[in-house]
Every structure is written in structure tokens, then in C-alpha cells.
C-alpha positions as CSV (number, residue, x, y, z in Angstrom):
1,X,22.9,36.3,14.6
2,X,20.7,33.5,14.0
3,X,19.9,31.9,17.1
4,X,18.1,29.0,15.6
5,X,19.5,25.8,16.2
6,X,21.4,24.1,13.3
7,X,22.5,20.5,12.9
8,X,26.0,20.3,13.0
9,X,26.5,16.6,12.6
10,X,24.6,13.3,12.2
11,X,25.9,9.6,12.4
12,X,23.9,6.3,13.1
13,X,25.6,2.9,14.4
14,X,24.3,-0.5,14.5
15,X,25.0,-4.0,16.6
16,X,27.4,-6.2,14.9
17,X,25.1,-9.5,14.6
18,X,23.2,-9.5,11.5
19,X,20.0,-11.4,10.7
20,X,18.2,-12.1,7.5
21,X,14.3,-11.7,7.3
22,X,13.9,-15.8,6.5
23,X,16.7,-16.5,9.0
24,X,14.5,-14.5,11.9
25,X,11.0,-16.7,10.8
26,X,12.9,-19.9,11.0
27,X,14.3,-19.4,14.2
28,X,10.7,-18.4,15.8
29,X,9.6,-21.6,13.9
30,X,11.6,-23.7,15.6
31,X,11.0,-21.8,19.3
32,X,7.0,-21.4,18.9
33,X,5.7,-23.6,16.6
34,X,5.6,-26.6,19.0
35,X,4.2,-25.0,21.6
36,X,1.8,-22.9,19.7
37,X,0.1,-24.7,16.3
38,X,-0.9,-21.7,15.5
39,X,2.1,-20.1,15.0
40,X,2.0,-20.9,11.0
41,X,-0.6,-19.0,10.4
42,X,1.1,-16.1,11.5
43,X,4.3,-16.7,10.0
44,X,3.1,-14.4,7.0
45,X,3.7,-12.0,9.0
46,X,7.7,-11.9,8.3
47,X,6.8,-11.7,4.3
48,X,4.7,-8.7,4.8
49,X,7.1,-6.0,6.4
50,X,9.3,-5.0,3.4
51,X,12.3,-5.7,5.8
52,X,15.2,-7.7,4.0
53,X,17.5,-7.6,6.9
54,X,17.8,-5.9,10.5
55,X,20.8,-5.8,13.3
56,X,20.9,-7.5,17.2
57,X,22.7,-7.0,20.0
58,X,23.7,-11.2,20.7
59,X,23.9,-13.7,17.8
60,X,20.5,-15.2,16.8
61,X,21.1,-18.6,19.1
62,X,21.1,-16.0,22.2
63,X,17.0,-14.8,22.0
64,X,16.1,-18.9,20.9
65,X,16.4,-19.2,24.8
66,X,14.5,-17.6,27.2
67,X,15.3,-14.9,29.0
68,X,14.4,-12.8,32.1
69,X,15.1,-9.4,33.6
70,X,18.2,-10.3,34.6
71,X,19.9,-11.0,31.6
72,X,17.5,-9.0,29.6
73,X,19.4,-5.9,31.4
74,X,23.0,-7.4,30.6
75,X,22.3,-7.3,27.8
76,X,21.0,-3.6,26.8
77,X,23.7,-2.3,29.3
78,X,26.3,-3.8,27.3
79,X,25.1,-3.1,23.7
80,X,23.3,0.1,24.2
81,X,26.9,1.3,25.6
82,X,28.7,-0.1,22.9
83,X,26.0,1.4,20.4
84,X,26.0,4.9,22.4
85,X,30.2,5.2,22.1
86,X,30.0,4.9,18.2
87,X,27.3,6.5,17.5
88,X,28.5,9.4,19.7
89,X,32.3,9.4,17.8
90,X,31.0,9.3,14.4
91,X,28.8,12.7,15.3
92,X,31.7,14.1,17.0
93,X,34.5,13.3,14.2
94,X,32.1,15.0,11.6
95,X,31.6,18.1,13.9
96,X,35.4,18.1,14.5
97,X,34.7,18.3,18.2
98,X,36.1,16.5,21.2
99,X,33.7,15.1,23.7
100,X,35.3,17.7,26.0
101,X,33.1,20.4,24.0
102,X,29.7,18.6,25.1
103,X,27.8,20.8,26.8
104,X,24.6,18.6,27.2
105,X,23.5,15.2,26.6
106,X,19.8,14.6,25.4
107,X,20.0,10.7,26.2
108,X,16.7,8.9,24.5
109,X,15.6,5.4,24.6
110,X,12.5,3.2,25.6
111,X,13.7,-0.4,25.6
112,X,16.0,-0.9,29.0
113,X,16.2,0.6,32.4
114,X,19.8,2.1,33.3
115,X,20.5,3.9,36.7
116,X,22.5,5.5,36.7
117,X,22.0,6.4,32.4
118,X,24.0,5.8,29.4
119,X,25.1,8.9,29.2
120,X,26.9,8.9,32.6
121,X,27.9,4.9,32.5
122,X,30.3,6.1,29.6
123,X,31.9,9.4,30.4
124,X,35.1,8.5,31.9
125,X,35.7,6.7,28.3
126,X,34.1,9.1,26.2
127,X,36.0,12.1,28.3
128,X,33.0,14.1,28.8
129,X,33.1,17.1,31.1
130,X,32.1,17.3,35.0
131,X,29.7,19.6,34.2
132,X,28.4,18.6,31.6
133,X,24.5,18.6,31.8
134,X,22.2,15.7,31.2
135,X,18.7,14.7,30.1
136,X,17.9,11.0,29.9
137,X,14.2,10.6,28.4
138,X,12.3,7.5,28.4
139,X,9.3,6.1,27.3
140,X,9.0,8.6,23.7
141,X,9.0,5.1,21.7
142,X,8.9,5.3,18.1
143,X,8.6,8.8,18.4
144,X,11.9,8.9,20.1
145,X,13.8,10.4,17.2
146,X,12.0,13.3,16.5
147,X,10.6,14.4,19.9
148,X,14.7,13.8,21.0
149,X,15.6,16.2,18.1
150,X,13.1,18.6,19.1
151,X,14.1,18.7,23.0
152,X,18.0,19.1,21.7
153,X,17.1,22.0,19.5
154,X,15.3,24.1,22.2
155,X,18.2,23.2,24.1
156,X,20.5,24.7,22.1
157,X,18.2,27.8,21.1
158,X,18.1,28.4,24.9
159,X,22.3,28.4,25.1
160,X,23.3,30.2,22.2
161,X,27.2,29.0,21.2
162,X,26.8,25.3,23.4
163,X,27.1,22.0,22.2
164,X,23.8,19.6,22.1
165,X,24.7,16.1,21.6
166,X,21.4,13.8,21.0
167,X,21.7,10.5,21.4
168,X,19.0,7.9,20.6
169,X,19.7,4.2,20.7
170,X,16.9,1.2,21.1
171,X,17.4,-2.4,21.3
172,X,14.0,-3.8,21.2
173,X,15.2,-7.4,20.0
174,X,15.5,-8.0,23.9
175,X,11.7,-7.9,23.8
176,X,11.5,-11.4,22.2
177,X,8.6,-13.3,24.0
178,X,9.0,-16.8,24.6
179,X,5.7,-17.2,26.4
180,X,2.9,-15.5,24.9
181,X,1.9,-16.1,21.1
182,X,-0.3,-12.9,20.4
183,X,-0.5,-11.1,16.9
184,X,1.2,-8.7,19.0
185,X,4.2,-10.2,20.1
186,X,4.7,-11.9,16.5
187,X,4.6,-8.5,14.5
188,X,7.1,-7.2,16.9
189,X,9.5,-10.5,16.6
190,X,8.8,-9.8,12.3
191,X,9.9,-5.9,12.3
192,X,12.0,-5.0,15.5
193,X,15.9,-4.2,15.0
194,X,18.6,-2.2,17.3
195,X,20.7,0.5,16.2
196,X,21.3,4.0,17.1
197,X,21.6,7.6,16.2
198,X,23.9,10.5,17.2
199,X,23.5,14.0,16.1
200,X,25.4,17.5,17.2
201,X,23.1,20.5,17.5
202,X,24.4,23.8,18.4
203,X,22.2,27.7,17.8
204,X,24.5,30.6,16.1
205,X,26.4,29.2,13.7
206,X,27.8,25.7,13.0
207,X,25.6,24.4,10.3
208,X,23.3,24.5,7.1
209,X,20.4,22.4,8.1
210,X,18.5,24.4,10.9
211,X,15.3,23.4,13.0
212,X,12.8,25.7,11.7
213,X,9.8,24.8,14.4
214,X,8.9,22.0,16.2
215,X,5.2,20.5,17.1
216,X,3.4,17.8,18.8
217,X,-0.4,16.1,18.7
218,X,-1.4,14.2,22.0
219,X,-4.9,12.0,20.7
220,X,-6.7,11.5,24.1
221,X,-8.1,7.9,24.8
222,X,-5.0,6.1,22.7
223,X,-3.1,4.6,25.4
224,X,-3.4,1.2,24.6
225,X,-2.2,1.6,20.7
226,X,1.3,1.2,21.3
227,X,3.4,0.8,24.9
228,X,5.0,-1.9,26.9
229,X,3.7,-4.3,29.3
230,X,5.7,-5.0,32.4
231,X,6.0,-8.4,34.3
232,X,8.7,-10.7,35.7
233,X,9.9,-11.5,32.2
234,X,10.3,-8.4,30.4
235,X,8.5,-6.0,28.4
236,X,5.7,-7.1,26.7
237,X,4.7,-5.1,23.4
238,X,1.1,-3.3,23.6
239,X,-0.2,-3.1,19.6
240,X,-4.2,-3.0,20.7
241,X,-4.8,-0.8,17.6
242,X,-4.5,-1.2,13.8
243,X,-1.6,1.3,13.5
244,X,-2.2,1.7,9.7
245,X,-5.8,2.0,9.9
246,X,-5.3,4.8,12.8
247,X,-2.3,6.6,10.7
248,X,-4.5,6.8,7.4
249,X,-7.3,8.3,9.3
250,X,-5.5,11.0,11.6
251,X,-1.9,11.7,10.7
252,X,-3.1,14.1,8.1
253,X,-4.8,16.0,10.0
254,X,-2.6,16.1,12.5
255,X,0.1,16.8,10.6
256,X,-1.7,20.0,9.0
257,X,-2.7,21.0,12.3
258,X,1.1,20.9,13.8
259,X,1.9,22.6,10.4
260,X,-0.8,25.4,10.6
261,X,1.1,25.9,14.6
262,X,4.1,26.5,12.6
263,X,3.0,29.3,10.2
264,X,3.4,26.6,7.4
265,X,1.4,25.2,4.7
266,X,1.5,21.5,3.2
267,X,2.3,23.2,-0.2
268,X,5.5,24.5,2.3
269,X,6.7,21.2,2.5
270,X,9.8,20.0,0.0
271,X,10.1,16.6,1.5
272,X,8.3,14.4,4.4
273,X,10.6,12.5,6.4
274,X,8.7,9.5,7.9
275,X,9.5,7.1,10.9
276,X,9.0,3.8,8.7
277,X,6.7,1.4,11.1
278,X,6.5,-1.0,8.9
279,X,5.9,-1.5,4.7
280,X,1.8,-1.2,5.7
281,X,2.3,2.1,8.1
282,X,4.4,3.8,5.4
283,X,2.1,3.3,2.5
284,X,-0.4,4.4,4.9
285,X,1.4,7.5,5.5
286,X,1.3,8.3,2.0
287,X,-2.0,7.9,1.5
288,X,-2.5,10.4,4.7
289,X,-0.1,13.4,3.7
290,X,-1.2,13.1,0.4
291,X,2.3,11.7,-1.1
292,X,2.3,9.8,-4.6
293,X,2.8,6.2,-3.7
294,X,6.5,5.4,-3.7
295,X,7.5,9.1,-2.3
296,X,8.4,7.3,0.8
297,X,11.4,5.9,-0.7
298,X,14.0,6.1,1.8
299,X,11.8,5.4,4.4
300,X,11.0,1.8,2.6
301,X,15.1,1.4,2.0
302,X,15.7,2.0,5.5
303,X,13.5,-0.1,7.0
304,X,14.4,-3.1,4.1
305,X,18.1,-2.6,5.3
306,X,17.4,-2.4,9.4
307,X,13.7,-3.2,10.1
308,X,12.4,-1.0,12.5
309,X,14.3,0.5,15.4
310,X,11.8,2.1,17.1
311,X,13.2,6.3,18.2
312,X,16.6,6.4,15.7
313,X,14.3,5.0,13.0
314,X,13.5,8.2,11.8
315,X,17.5,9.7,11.7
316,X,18.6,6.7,10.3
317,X,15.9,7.4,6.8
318,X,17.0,11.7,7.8
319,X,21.0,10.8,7.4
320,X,20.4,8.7,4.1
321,X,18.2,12.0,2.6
322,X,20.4,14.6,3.9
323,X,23.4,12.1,1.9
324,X,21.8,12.1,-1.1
325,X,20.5,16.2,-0.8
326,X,18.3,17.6,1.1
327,X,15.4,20.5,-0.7
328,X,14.7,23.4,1.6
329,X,12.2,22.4,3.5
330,X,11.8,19.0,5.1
331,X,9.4,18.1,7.8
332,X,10.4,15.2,10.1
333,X,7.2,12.8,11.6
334,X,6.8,10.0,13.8
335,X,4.3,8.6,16.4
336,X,5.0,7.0,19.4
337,X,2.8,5.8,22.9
338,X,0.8,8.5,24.2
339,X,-0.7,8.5,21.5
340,X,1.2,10.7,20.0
341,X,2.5,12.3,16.4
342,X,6.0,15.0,17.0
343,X,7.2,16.7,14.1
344,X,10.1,18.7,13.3
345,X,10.1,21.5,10.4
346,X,14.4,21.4,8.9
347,X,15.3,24.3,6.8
348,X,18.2,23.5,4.4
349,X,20.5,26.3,2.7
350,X,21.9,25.2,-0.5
């Protein structure tokens, strides 16, 4: 028997309050630009991202006020349950499972605190078992989505037979900054969304797509590229790095070193499947794995249609190639804080 894991379902949900890319600009117009001239000079920002629209948590007028800890933390408890409960149906109606059949919960996100987590705030509704075991992870980032995927697969590889639900949601609108006007904070207000991903992994049987391998890179000396700040407000975003400039220059190397880990080739590789940073990070990515320009083009679709999500980012682009037909072999990227590139090798049976 093939003990490998397979993915047995995958389903993504977003918040119900929509925002346009224009809408978004205006609104931080109106907030900053009194306060901070500068703030026009900066607005070019929104036109640059490639993102047409992206999902929230509250209605616009809700982030044009400030906002501390407090409600900040309202606010992801309420949404990120709301987000994890749909998410988590959709994956299970697909596997034709109950929630009863959950054998453990890989719980991932990086923009709220929760104690106790998600994963146990919604049980009695979702009707998950007693003993059913948990891992909460925080503080993956970006690279949420794959390094979640990874964890659930050796999960599952180590149970042969139990259900491994991942679930990865992020709201990182709630990091809207009221106080500081950095190049920083406005890139984040121009490409941030919230939405979620739910998948169903389980080793023996139970699917076509199975996780082949799974690797990481760790760059030493890169913890200020990406991260969070922590004060009485909030979160503050950390982007001390040109993220494009550092992808062009490493992630290809990395990338063929995590594949050489794996006993694979680039010439191996069917299909990348990117975390989409932004319109500049994706044609950067390109450029780096050696992709004609434009291979990328779910990855610029997804983040048109939802902006960036940070961890489900990267399921959200895998759900749209996987509907449209996956090729044998497709290796899932992203980077997150650490600094850090995970990647996960998916082998397809037609």
C-alpha cells in the first residue's frame, strides 16, 4: 500500500465585504493624506500590485477608524471563526466526511492571537471529536500554506488510514496602520486581503494528488525582510528588504537545492505553483525558476481576484490549477519570515 499522503479535498472561503483596488486608495486618501503630505506620492503603489479586487473581515468604514488590540482581536476571533467553519465544510463535503472523522487539526495562521485556538473555539459547532488531536502553528507567514501542507502530510504519513484536516486562514486587513506612514505599512494597506483554505489529507488511499516530498531553505541573517512588529496598537508589518530583488537573486537556487533534497531535477518539474506576493514578486519568480514570462498565470489571476492573503495564498492559486488540470508533477513554493522558502513536490495520477 502506498503510504504516501494524498490530498483528499481542497476548498478556500473568503469574508463577505468586498473592496475594489480604487475603492481601498481612496479610503487611505482620505485617512492619511492630511496627516501625512506625503502620502501622494505613495499612492502609486495601489496601481502597481496587479490586484483588481481583495475580501475583509468589516465593511471598509470599519479600518477608516483607528483601532487597538482590543478590537483588533474581536475582530479576527469573529471572522477567522466564521472563515475557519466554511472553509472546513466545503473540504469536508468534497471528502464526503463528517467532522466526526477528523483525526487532527493542523491549525495555521500569523495575523491574531487566539487562546484557546480556532480549532478548539469551534468544535462543539463543527462536532469534532474529544480526541481529536491538535496543532495550532503560528508565525509561518506567507509561507503558511505550504509549510501547513507539508506538516499535514507527514502527519498523515505517520497515521496511515487518519484524517488530516489543514486549515489556514489569515486576516491581515486588521494590520491597517493609522499611525505610521512608512513605505512599509502603505504596500501592505495596497496588497493585503483575508480569506482561507481548507484541505483533507489522509496516507493509503483516498486520493489522486499525493505529496511526493517536502523541503525547506532557512537564509541566515534575513530576519528583518518580512515579520511583524508588536506595540500597544497592533502588528506593525516588517518589509526592510526588497522582496523582489531578494526572490530574483536566491529563490532559484534555493529552489534547486530543495529539489536536488528531493531526488528531483528542474526538468522534473510539470508546473510551479507560486505564493503570489505581489505582480513585482511573481514576475520576479519567473525570472528566478527560469519560467517564460506569463507562466505564472494563475498566480497573477489569484492575486487580481483576492490580493494577497498571506499563508492560504498559495492553495487558493493550487485549487484554481488543480480545477482547471493538474500535469504530473507540480511543485508548490512560498517564502515566509525566517527567512525562509518551503516547498512541496504534488504527484498527480491522471
Amino acid at each position: 500500500m502506498d503510504h504516501t499522503a494524498a490530498l483528499v479535498s481542497l476548498a478556500t472561503s473568503v469574508p463577505p465585504h468586498q473592496f475594489r483596488q480604487n475603492e481601498v486608495m481612496e479610503a487611505a486618501r482620505v485617512v492619511l493624506s492630511p496627516r501625512f503630505p506625503q502620502f501622494d506620492t505613495m499612492a502609486s503603489l495601489f496601481s502597481n500590485t496587479g490586484i483588481r479586487q481583495r475580501y475583509g473581515v468589516k465593511p471598509i468604514e470599519w479600518y477608516m477608524e483607528r483601532r487597538g488590540w482590543p478590537e483588533r482581536t474581536e475582530a479576527y476571533l469573529e471572522g477567522a471563526e466564521a472563515l475557519f467553519i466554511d472553509a472546513t465544510n466545503k473540504a469536508l463535503a468534497q471528502a464526503d466526511l463528517a467532522a466526526a472523522d477528523i483525526d487532527t487539526i493542523v491549525t495555521v495562521s500569523s495575523t491574531g492571537i487566539a487562546t484557546p485556538t480556532l480549532e478548539a473555539r469551534v468544535a462543539g459547532r463543527m462536532g469534532f471529536r474529544a480526541d481529536v488531536s491538535r496543532v495550532p502553528v503560528f508565525g509561518l507567514g506567507c509561507a503558511g500554506g505550504v509549510s501547513g501542507l507539508s506538516i499535514a502530510a507527514r502527519l498523515a504519513q505517520a497515521r496511515p488510514g487518519t484524517n488530516v484536516l489543514l486549515v489556514t486562514f489569515e486576516l491581515c486587513t486588521l494590520a491597517v496602520r493609522h499611525d505610521e506612514l512608512t513605505k512599509a505599512n502603505i504596500v501592505a494597506l495596497s496588497l493585503f486581503g483575508d480569506g482561507a483554505a481548507a484541505a483533507i489529507l489522509r496516507a493509503g488511499d483516498g486520493g489522486a494528488i499525493r505529496v511526493e516530498a517536502t523541503g525547506e531553505k532557512l537564509w541566515p541573517d534575513t530576519l528583518d525582510i518580512m515579520g511583524w512588529s508588536v506595540d500597544p496598537e497592533g502588528f506593525g508589518v516588517i518589509f526592510q528588504r526588497t522582496i523582489p530583488d531578494f526572490v530574483t537573486e536566491n529563490m532559484g537556487p534555493a529552489v534547486n537545492e530543495i529539489l536536488d533534497r528531493m531526488k528531483l531535477a528542474p526538468s522534473d518539474v510539470d508546473r510551479f505553483v507560486c505564493h503570489p506576493g505581489g505582480a513585482k514578486v511573481i514576475t520576479a519568480l519567473e525570472r528566478a525558476l527560469s519560467l517564460g514570462q506569463g507562466t505564472l498565470d494563475h498566480e497573477r489571476e489569484i492575486i487580481a481576484d483576492y490580493g494577497n492573503m498571506s499563508a492560504p495564498t498559495v492553495l487558493f492559486v493550487l485549487e484554481r490549477a488543480r480545477a482547471r488540470g493538474l500535469p504530473p508533477r507540480s511543485v508548490l513554493t512560498a517564502l515566509g519570515p525566517g527567512f525562509t522558502a518551503s516547498c512541496v513536490s504534488l504527484r498527480h495520477a491522471a
